[in-house]
N, C-alpha and C positions, 0 to 999 in steps of 0.2 A: 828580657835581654839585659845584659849589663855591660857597661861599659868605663873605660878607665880614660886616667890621664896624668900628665905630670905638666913639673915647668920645665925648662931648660936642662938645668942641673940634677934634674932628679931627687931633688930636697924633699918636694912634697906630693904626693901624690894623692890621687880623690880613685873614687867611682860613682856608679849612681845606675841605678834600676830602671829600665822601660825607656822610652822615648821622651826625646826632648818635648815640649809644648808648643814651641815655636823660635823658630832660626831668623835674625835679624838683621841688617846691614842699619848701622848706626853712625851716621854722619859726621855728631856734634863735635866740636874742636876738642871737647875732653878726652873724648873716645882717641880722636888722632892723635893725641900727646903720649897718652897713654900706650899706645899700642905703636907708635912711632910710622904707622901708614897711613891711607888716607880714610880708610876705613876701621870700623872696627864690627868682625863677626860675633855675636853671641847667640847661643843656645840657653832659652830658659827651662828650668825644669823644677821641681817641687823640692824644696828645701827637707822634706821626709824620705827622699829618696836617693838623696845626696851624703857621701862620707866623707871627710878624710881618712887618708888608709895611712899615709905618715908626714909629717912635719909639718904638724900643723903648729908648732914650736916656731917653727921658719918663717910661719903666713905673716906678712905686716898689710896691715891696714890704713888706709889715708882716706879722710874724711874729704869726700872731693863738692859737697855740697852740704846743708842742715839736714836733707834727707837721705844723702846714700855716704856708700865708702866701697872704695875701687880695694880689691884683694891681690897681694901678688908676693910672692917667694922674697924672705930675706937675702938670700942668698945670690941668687943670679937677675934677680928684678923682674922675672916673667908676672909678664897677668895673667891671672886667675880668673879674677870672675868680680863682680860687685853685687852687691846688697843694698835694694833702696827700701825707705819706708811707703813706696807708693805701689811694689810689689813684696809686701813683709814674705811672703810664705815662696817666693823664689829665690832661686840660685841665677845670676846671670854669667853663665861661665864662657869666659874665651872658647869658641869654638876650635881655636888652632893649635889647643894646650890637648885634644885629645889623642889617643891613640891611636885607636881605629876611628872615624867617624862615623857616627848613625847614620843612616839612609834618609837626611831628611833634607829637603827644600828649604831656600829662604822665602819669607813667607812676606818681605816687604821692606821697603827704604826707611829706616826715619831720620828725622832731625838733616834735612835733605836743604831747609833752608840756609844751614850756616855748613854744606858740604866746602869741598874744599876748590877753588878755582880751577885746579888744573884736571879735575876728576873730571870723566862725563859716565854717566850712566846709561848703560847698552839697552838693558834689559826693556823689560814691559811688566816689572812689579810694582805695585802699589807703591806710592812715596807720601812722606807724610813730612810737612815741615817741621812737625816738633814732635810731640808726643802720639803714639800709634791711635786712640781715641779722638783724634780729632779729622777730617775731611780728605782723602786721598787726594793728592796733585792731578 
């Protein structure tokens, strides 16, 4: 199966082959800045399986720590997706950038300790105060 996506403006757009790995609810203040809500969804999937189809001319990058950099359209500011060295061979793409979405579940909370005050969480997923390797809430 494949699947497409763009940003806003339709500057840039991707695709990418087969299912995601796993779908995320990401807490941390960066993600909410970034993403300007209280959450931020992503889908990881294998950097070999991932294209830009065009404007990848458009993509700017900001180095949001020594290890990663958040990705997102020159043009109209949508996130894309980020790149960390602590998942070198993933893609972490905005789930809400695609077109159609895969059929796939969130598979868990993280970085649940610095959520944001006015948030509460419904659910019964797994939450994880910082990095998913470490001890479910």
């Amino acid at each position: 199966m494949s699947y497409s996506g763009s940003c806003l403006c339709g500057a840039v757009a991707y695709e990418f082959d087969g299912e995601p790995r796993v779908a995320v609810h990401c807490h941390c203040s960066q993600c909410r800045k970034v993403t300007g809500s209280t959450l931020a969804t992503w889908v990881l999937l294998p950097l070999e399986e991932f294209r830009w189809l065009k404007g990848e001319q458009q993509l700017k990058r900001f180095a949001s720590s020594d290890r990663g950099q958040r990705l997102f359209c020159g043009t109209c500011g949508s996130t894309l997706g980020s790149l960390t060295e602590r998942r070198p061979n993933l893609m972490h793409l905005a789930a809400g950038t695609l077109e159609q979405a895969p059929t796939f579940r969130v598979a868990f909370h993280t970085y649940v300790a610095s959520m944001a005050p006015w948030h509460e969480i419904t659910d019964a997923l797994p939450r994880f105060d910082s990095e998913p390797s470490a001890r479910p809430r």
